[in-house]
C-alpha positions as CSV (number, residue, x, y, z in Angstrom):
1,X,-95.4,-36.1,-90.9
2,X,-98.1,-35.0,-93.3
3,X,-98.4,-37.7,-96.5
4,X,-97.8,-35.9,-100.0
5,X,-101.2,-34.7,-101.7
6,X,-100.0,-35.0,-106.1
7,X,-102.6,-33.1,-108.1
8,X,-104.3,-34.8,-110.9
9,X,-102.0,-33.0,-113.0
10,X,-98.9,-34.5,-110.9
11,X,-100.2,-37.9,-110.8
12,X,-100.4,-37.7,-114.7
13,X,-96.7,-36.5,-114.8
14,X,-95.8,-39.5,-112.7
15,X,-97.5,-42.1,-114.8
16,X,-96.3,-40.7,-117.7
17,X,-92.8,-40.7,-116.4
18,X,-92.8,-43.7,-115.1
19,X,-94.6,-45.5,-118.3
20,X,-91.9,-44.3,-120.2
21,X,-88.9,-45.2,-117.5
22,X,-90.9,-48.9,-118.2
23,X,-91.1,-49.2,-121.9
24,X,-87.3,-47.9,-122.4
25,X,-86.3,-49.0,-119.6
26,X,-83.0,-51.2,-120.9
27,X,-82.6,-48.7,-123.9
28,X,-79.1,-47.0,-124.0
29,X,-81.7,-44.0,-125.7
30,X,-83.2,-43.2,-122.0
31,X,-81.3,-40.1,-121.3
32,X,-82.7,-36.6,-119.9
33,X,-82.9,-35.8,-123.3
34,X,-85.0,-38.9,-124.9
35,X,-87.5,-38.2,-122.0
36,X,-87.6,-34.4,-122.4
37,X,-88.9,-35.2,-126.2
38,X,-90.9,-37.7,-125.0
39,X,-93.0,-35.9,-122.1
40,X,-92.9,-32.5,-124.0
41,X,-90.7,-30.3,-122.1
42,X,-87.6,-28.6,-121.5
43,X,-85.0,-30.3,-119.3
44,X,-85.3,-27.6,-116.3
45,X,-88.9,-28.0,-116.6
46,X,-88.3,-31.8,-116.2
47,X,-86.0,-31.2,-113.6
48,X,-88.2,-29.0,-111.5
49,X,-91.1,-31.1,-111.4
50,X,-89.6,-34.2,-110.4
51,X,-87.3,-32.4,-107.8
52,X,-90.4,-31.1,-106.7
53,X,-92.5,-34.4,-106.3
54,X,-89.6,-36.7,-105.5
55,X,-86.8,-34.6,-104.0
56,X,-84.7,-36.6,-106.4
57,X,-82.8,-35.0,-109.5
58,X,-83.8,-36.8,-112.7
59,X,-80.5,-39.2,-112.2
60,X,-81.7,-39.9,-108.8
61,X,-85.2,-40.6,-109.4
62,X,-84.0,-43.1,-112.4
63,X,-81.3,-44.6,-110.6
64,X,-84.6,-45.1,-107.8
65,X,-86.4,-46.8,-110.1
66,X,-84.0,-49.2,-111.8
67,X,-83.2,-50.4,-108.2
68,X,-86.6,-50.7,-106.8
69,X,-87.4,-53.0,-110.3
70,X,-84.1,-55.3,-109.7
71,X,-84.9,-55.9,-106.1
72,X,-88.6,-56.9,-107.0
73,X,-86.9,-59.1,-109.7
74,X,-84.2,-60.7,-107.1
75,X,-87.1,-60.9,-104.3
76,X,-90.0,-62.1,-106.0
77,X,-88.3,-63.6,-109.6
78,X,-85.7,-65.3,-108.2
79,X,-83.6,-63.3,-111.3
80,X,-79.6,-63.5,-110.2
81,X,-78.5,-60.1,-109.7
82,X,-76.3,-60.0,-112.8
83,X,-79.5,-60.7,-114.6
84,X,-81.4,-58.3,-113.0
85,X,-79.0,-55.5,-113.8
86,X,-78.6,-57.0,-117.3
87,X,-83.2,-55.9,-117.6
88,X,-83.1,-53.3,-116.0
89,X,-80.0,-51.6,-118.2
């Protein structure tokens, strides 16, 4: 299996994308729409490029996230999993 080469351009996307997934992270505001405003760009554009990097729709890759940040909270935080749930929204 080849690894996944991101362009500059790509690896810019993800920060940016991820930055904001981070700052709002609890917010009932982070929708598809919020981050559309936010990064600039429609909502198929959106969706194509993370489908594209992740294989994930935009639901997916959040819902990826969220989980990935309440495990490191459980494993390495000792947070309860309610209250890891409760941070991550």
């Amino acid at each position: 299996m080849s690894e996944l080469s991101l362009t500059k351009a790509d690896e810019e996307f993800m920060t940016k994308l991820i930055r904001i997934l981070q700052e709002h992270m609890n917010s009932p505001d982070l929708d598809v729409n919020f981050v559309c405003d936010t990064m600039g760009m429609s909502h198929s554009v959106l969706y194509k490029k993370i489908k594209g990097l992740t294989n994930m729709s935009y639901i997916e890759f959040v819902r990826d996230f969220k989980l990935k940040i309440a495990k490191k909270l459980i494993e390495e935080q000792n947070f309860s999993v309610k209250d890891a749930c409760y941070h991550v929204g």
